[in-house]
KOLSE-388200 format. One record per atom (N, C-alpha, C, CB): y, z, x. Coordinates in pm, whole numbers, padded with zeros to 5 digits, always signed. Glycine has a CB too. Layout:
KOLSE-388200
YZX ...
END
This chain:
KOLSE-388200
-05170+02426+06982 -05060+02390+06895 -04960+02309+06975 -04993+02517+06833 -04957+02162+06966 -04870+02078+07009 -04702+02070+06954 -04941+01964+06985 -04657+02031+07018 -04499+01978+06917 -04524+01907+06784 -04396+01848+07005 -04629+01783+06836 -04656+01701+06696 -04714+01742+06591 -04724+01601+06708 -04822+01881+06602 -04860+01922+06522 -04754+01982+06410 -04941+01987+06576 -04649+02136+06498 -04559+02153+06467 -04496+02070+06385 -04517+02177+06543 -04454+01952+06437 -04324+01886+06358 -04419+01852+06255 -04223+01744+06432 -04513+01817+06192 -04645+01749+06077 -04655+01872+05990 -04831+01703+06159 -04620+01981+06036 -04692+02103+05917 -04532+02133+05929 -04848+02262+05970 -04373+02096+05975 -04298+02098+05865 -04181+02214+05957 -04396+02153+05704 -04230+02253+06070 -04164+02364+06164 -04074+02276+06263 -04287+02464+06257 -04023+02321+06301 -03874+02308+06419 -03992+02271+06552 -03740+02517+06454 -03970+02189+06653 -04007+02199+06801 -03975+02310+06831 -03951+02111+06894 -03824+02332+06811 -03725+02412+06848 -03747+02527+06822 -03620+02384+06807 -03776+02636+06936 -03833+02782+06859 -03704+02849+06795 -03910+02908+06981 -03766+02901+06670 -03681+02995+06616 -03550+02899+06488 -03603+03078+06774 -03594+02732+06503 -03534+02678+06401 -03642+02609+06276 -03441+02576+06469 -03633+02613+06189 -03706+02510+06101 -03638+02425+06021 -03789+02566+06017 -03743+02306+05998 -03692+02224+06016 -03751+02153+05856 -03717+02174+06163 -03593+02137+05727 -03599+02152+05591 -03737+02022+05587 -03425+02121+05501 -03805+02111+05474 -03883+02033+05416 -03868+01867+05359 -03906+02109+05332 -03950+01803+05319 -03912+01653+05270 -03854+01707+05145 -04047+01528+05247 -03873+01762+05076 -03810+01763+04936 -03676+01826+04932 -03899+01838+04836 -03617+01883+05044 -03512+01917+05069 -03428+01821+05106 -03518+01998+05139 -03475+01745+05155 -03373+01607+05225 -03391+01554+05101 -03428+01491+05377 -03485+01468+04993 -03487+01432+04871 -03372+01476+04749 -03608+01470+04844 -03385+01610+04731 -03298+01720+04682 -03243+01673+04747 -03307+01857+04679 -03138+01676+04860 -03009+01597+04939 -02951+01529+04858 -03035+01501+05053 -03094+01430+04888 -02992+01270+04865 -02969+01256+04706 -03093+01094+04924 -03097+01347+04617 -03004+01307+04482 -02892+01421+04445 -03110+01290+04338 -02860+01489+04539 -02737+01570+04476 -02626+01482+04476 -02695+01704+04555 -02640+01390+04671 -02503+01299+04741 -02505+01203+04614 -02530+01200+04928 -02648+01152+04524 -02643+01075+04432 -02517+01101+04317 -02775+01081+04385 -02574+01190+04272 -02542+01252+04174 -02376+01288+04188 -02640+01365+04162 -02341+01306+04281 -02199+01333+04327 -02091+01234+04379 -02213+01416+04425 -02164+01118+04406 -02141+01016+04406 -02032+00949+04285 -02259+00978+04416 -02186+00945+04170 -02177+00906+04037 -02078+00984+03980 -02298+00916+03965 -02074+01110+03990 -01953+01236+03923 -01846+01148+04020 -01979+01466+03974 -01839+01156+04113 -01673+01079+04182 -01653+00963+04126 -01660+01036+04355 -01757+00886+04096 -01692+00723+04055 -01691+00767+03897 -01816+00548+04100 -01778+00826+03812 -01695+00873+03642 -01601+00871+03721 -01718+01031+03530 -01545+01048+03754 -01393+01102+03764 -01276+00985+03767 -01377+01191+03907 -01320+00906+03865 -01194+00797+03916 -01182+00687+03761 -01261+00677+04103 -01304+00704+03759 -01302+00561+03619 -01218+00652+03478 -01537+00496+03545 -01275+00804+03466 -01178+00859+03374 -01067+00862+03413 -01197+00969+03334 -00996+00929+03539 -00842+00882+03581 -00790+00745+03492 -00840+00835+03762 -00853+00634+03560 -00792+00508+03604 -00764+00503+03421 -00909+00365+03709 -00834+00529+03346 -00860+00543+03172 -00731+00554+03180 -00956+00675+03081 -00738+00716+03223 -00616+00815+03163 -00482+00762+03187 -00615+00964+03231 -00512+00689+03275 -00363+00638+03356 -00337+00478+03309 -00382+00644+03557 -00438+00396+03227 -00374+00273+03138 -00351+00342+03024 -00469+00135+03107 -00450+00424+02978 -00382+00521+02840 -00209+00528+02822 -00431+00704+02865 -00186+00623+02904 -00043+00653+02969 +00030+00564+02975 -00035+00696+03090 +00003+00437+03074 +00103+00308+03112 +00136+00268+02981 +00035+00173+03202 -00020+00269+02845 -00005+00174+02743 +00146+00290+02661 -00193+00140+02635 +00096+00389+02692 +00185+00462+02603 +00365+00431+02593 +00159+00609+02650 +00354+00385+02728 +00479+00439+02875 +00517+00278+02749 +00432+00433+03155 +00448+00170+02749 +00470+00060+02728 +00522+00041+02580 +00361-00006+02765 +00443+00145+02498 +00465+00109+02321 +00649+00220+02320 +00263+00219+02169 +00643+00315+02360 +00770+00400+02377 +00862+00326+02383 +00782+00483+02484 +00858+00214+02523 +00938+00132+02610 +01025+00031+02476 +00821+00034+02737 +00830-00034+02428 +00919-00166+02327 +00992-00092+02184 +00778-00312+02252 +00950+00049+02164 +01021+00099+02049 +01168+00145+02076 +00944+00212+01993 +01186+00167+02198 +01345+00219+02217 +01373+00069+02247 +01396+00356+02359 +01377-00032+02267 +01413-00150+02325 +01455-00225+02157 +01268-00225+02436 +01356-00240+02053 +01352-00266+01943 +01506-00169+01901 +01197-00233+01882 +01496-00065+01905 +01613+00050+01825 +01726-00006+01901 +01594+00251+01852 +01759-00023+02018 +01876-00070+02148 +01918-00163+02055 +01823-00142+02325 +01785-00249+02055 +01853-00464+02004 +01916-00373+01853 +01641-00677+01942 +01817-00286+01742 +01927-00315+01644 +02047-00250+01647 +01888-00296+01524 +02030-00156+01712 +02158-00098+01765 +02293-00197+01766 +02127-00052+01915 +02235-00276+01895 +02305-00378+01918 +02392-00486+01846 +02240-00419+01963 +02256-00505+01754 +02278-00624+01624 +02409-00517+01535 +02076-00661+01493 +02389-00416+01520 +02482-00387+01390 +02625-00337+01459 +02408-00253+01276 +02667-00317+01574 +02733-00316+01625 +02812-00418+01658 +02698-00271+01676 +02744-00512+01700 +02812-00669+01735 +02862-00717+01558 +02652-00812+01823 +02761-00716+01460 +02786-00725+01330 +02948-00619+01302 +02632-00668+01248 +02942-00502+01339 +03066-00430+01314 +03177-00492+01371 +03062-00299+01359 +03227-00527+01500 +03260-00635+01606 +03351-00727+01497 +03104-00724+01685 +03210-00820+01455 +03305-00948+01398 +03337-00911+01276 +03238-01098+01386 +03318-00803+01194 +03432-00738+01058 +03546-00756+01146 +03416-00543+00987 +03558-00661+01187 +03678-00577+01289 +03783-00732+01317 +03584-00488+01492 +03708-00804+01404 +03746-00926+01472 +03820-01003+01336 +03600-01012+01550 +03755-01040+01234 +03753-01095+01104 +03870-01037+01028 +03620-01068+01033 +03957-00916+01036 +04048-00849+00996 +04144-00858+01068 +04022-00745+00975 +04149-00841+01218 +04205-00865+01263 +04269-00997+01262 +04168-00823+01323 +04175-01090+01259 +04241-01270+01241 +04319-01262+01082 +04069-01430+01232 +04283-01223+01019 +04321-01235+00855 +04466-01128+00825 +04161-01168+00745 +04488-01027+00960 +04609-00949+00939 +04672-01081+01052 +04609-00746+00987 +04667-01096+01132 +04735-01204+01182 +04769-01322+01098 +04667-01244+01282 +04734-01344+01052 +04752-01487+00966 +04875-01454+00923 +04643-01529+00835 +04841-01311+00832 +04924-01246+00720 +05050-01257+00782 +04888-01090+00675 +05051-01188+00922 +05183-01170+00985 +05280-01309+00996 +05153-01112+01131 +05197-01416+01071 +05229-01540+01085 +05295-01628+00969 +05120-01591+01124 +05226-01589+00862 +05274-01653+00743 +05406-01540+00673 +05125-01677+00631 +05386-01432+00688 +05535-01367+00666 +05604-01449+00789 +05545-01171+00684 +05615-01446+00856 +05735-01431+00952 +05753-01618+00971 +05688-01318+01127 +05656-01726+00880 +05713-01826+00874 +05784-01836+00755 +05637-01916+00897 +05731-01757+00654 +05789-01755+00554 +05979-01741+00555 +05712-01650+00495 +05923-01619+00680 +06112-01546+00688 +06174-01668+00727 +06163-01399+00832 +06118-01735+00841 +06162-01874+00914 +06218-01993+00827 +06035-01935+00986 +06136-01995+00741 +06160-02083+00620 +06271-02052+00525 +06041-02085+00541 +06276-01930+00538 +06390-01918+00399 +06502-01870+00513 +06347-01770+00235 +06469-01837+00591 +06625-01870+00668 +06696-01980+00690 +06631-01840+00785 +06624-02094+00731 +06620-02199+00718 +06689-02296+00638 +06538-02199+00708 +06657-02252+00498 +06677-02292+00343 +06859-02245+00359 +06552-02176+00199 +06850-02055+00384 +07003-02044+00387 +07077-02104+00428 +07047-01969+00425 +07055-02133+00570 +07151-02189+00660 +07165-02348+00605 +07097-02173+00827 +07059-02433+00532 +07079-02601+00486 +07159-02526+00388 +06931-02727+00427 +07129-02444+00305 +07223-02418+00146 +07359-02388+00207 +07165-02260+00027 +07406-02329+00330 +07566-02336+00380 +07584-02437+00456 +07620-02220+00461 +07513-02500+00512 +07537-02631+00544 +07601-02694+00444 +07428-02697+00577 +07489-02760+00303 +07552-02841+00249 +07671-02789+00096 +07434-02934+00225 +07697-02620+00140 +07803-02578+00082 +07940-02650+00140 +07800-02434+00096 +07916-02654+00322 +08021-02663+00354 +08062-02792+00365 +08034-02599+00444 +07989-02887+00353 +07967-03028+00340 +08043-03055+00186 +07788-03067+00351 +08012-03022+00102 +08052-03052-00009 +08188-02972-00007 +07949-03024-00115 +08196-02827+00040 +08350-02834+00071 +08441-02937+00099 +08371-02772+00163 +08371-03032+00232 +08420-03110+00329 +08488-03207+00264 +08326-03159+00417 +08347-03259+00177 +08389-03392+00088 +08450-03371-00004 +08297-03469+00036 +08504-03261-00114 +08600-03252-00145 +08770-03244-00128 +08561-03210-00166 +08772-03176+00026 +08874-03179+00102 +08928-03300+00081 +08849-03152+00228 +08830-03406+00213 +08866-03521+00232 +08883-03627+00103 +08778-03558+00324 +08840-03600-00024 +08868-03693-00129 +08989-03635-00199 +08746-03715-00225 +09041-03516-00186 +09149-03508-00180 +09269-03621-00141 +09139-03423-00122 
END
């Protein structure tokens, strides 16, 4: 009984080790196969799960962004009422207080030409 024989019928050189059959190393390599393939699914379901998510992260994103702008819009819309009242109570004020200007105005020409016509009566005296 040689080594080479040994190692051909499937035994260890090595006393007291043996040494796995071919179909054991076979069995091996399609488990490393097989486990392989399970790691690259897993990662490819991740990578899924995780544009799933981003897409989600993304439709959320443009729906609060959409609600913000009208937010925005009816607010800025409230804005120029506000703004729009404000110019139109101003006016109001402006035009009273030329008004007052004006008829003060009027008084003071109406004693003016009271006192004028006083005057010229005086003097045609």
């Amino acid at each position: 009984c040689t080594v080479e024989s040994t190692v051909r019928r499937g035994a260890s050189p090595v006393a007291g080790s043996a040494m796995p059959p071919r179909d054991t190393h076979e069995q091996a390599g399609g488990l490393a196969a097989r486990l392989l393939n399970l790691n690259v699914a897993t990662t490819a379901a991740r990578s899924e799960a995780a544009a799933e998510a981003v897409a989600a992260a993304q439709e959320d994103a443009a729906r609060r962004i959409a609600s913000a702008e009208a937010d925005c819009a009816a607010r800025a819309t409230a804005a120029e009422e506000v703004a729009a009242k404000l110019a139109n109570r101003a006016a109001e004020v402006e035009a009273k207080g030329a008004a007052e200007r004006i008829a003060a105005a009027e008084e003071v020409a109406a004693q003016h030409a009271a006192a004028l016509e006083t005057a010229s009566m005086d003097f045609a005296r």
